[in-house]
N, C-alpha and C positions, 0 to 999 in steps of 0.2 A: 482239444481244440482251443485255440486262443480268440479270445473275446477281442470284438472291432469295436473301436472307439472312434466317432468321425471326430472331426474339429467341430469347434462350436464357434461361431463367428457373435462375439457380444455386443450389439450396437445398443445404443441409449436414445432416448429424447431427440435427440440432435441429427441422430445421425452418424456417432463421433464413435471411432473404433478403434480401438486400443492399438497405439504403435509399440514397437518392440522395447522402449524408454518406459518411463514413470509417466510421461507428458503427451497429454492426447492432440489427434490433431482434427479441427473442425474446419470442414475446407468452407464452410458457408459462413467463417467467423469474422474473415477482415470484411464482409460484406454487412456483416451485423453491426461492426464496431463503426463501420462508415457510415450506415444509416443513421445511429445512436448520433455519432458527432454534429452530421449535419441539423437532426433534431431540434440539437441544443442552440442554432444558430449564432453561435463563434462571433467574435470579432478576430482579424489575423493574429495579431499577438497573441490571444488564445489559446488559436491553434497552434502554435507554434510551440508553446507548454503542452499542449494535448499530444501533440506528435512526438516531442519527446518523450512524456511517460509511456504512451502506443509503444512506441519502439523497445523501451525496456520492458514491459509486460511480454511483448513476442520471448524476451532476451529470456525471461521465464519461464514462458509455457515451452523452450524450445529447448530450454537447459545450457544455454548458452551464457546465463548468467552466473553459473555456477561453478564455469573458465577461470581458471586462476587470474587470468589477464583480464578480466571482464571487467571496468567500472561503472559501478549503476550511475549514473546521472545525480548531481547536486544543481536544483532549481531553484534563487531566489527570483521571485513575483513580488514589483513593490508597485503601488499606484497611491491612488487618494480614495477616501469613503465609497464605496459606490460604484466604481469604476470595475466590477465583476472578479474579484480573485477568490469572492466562497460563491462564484459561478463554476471555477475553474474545480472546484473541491468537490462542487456536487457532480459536475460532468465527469471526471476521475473515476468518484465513486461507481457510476453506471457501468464506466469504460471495465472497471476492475471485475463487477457482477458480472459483468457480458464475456469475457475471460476467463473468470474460474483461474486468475492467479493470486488468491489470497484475500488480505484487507489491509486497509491502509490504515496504519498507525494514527490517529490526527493527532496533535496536542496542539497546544495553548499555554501561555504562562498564566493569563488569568482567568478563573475559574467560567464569567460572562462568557468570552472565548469561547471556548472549550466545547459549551454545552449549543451555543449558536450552531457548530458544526458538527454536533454528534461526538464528543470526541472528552478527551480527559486533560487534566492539568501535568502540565513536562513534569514535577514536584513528583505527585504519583506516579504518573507512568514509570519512571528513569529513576525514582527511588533517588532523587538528587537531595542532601540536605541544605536548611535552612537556617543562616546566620546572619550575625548582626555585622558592620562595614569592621572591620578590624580586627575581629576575627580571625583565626586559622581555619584553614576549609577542613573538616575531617569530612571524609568519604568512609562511612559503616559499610556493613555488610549487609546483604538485601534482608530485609524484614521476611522472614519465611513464608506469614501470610500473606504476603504484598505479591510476593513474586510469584508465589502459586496463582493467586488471581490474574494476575498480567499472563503466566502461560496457560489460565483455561481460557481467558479472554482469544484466544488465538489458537484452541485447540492441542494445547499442548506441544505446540512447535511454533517457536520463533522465526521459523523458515516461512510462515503463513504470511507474515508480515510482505508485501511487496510493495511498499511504499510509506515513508514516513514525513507525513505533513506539520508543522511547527510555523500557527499561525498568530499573527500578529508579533514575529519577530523582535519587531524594535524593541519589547520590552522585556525581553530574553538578557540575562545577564551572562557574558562572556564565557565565565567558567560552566555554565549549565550547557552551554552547548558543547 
């Protein structure tokens, strides 16, 4: 006699059950992520950043970013002191929890930066060297223990990454980016 085996149907917390992909689907999520947004009470410009990254996150969870043709979005945000763009960082960051698509990279060129936003100095992160104006740029080979920390920081896959922020730009030098 041959043994029966039913299905077992696995749902989670949420609600959320496994599609036939890597990539779950939560039908109660653009409703969660909408709530989340308005929360943060936006200004339109904002949102308008917030909707793009929204959109690349789906581009994520959906496996759509992983399209040969797919390009993720490059977003510069410039204003004056004050005027809310590490509003835009912390709202990201919720939108990213509320997703389950990763973490967002942050950097900073200077160390102040970095730490205001939770986040590391590009130096570290990106393992960029450090020289004097006249200089020849050498570019080394990653420091073994640098780079192992960058991929536990991330779980051991760089794929975790679903966004990379690099704030206070203007003091970024050319070749680091």
């Amino acid at each position: 006699r041959k043994s029966q085996v039913k299905d077992i149907l696995v749902v989670d917390d949420d609600n959320n059950v496994p599609t036939p992909n890597m990539y779950r689907t939560n039908h109660n999520l653009d409703k969660k992520v909408e709530d989340y947004i308005k929360s943060q009470d936006l200004s339109a410009d904002k949102d308008s950043v917030i909707k793009i990254a929204v959109d690349h996150f789906n581009a994520i969870r959906s496996g759509r970013a992983r399209d040969k043709n797919y390009e993720a979005p490059n977003v510069l945000v410039c204003g004056k002191p004050g005027n809310g763009k590490s509003k835009i960082i912390e709202s990201l960051d919720g939108i990213v929890e509320i997703m389950k698509v990763g973490e967002q990279m942050k950097n900073a060129y200077m160390g102040s930066a970095a730490v205001g936003m939770r986040g590391t100095t590009l130096l570290k992160s990106w393992n960029i060297p450090v020289f004097s104006e006249g200089q020849t740029i050498r570019f080394k080979e990653w420091n073994e223990d640098e780079f192992q920390a960058l991929m536990r920081r991330f779980g051991q896959n760089v794929d975790n990454i679903c966004a990379v922020i690099i704030d206070e730009i203007s003091t970024v030098q050319p070749y680091m980016l």
